[in-house]
C-alpha positions in Angstrom: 0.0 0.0 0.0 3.0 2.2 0.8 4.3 1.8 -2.6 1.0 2.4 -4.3 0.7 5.9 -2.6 4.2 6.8 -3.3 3.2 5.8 -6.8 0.4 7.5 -6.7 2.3 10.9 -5.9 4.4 10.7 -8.2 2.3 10.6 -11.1 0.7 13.4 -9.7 3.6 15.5 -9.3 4.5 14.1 -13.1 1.1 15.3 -14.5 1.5 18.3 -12.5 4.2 19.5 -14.4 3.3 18.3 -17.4 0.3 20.9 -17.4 2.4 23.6 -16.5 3.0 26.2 -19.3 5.8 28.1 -20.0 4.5 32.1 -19.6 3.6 33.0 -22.6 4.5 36.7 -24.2 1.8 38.8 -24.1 1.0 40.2 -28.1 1.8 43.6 -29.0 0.0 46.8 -27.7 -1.2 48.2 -30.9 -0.5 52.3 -30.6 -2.6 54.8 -32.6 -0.8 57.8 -32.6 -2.5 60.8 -34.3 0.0 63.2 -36.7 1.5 65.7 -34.1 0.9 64.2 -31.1 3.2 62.0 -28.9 2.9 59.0 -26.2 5.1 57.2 -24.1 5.4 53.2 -24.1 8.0 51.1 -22.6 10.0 53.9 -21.5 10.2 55.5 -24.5 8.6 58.8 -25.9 7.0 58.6 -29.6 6.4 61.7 -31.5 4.6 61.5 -34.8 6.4 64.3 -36.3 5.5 64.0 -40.1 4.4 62.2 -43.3 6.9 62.8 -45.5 5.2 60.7 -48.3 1.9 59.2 -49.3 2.1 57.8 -53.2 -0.2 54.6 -51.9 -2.0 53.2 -54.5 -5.6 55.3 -53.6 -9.0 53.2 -53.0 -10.9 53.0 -56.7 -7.6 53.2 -58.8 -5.6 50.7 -60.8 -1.5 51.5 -60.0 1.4 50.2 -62.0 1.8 48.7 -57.7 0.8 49.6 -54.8 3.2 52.4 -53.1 4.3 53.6 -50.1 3.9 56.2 -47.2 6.6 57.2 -45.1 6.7 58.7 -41.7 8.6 60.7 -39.3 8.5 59.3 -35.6 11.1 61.3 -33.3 12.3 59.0 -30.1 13.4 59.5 -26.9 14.3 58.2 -23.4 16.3 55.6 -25.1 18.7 58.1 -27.1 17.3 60.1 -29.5 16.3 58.9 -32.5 14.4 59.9 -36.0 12.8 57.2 -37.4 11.7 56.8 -40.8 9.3 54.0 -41.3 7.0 52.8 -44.2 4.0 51.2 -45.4 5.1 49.1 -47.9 7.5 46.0 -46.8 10.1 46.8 -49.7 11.1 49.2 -47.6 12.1 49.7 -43.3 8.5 49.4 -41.5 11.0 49.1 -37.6 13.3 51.1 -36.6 15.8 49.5 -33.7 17.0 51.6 -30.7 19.4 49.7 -28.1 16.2 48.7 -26.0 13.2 49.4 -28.4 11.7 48.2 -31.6 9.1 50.7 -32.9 6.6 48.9 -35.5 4.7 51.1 -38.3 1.8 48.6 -39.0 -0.5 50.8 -40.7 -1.1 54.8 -41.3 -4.6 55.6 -42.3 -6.9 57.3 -43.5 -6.1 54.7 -46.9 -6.1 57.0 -49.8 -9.2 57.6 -51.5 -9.3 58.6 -55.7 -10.1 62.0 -55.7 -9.7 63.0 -52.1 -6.8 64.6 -50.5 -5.6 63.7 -47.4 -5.2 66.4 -44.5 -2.3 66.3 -42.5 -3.9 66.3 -39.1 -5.9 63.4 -40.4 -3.1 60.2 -40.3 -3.3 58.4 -37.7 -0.3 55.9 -37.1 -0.6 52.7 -35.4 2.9 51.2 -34.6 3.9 48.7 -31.8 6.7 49.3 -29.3 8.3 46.6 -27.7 11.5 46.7 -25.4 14.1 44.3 -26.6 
C-alpha cells in the first residue's frame, strides 16, 4: 500500500508538471498615434512628427503597384532617435534603438481617388516593444 501511494504521488507530481506552461508573451499593444501628437510606451517617448510621403495606390484606382507612405516618428528616453518607417515591406517598417523596436503597422486614412488627405488626419498605429 506504501508503494501504491508513493506511486500515486508521483504521477501526480508528473502530471502536475506536465500541465504547466511556460508564460507565454503577451502580443503587442497596438498604438494609434495621431500626426503631431506624442505617447510614451516602454520607456520610450513617440512623437509622430510627419508624413513625409503618401504615393499609396488610392482606394478605386488601378497602380502600376501599390506604393508607399513614409513617416517621421522622433524617439526619446532611449537616445534620441528619428525614425523613418514605411508602409510598404520593400522598404524599413521598424526602426531599432538599443532597448526598443518601434513597429509602423498601418497609417490611415487609406487614400481615397479624388480626395486629399489632410495632415492632421493620419493616424499611425505602430507597436513598441522593449528588446
Amino acid at each position: 500500500m506504501k508503494h501504491f501511494l508513493l506511486l500515486c504521488g508521483c504521477l501526480a507530481a508528473l502530471t502536475a508538471c506536465a500541465d504547466s506552461k511556460p508564460d507565454n508573451p503577451q502580443p503587442p499593444k497596438f498604438i494609434e498615434l495621431k500626426y503631431g501628437s506624442s505617447v510614451e510606451e516602454n520607456g520610450l517617448r513617440i512623437s509622430f512628427a510627419s508624413v513625409s510621403n503618401d504615393s499609396r495606390c488610392p482606394a478605386g484606382a488601378q497602380c502600376v503597384w501599390e506604393g508607399n507612405a513614409e513617416i517621421v516618428l522622433e524617439l526619446s528616453g532611449d537616445g534620441n532617435h528619428a525614425a523613418v518607417l514605411n508602409t510598404n515591406p520593400q522598404f524599413p517598417q521598424s526602426y531599432r534603438t538599443s532597448e526598443h523596436v518601434v513597429t509602423l503597422k498601418e497609417l490611415r486614412p487609406y487614400p481615397e481617388a479624388g480626395q486629399e488627405i489632410v495632415m492632421q488626419d493620419y493616424i499611425a498605429v505602430l507597436t513598441a516593444e522593449k528588446r
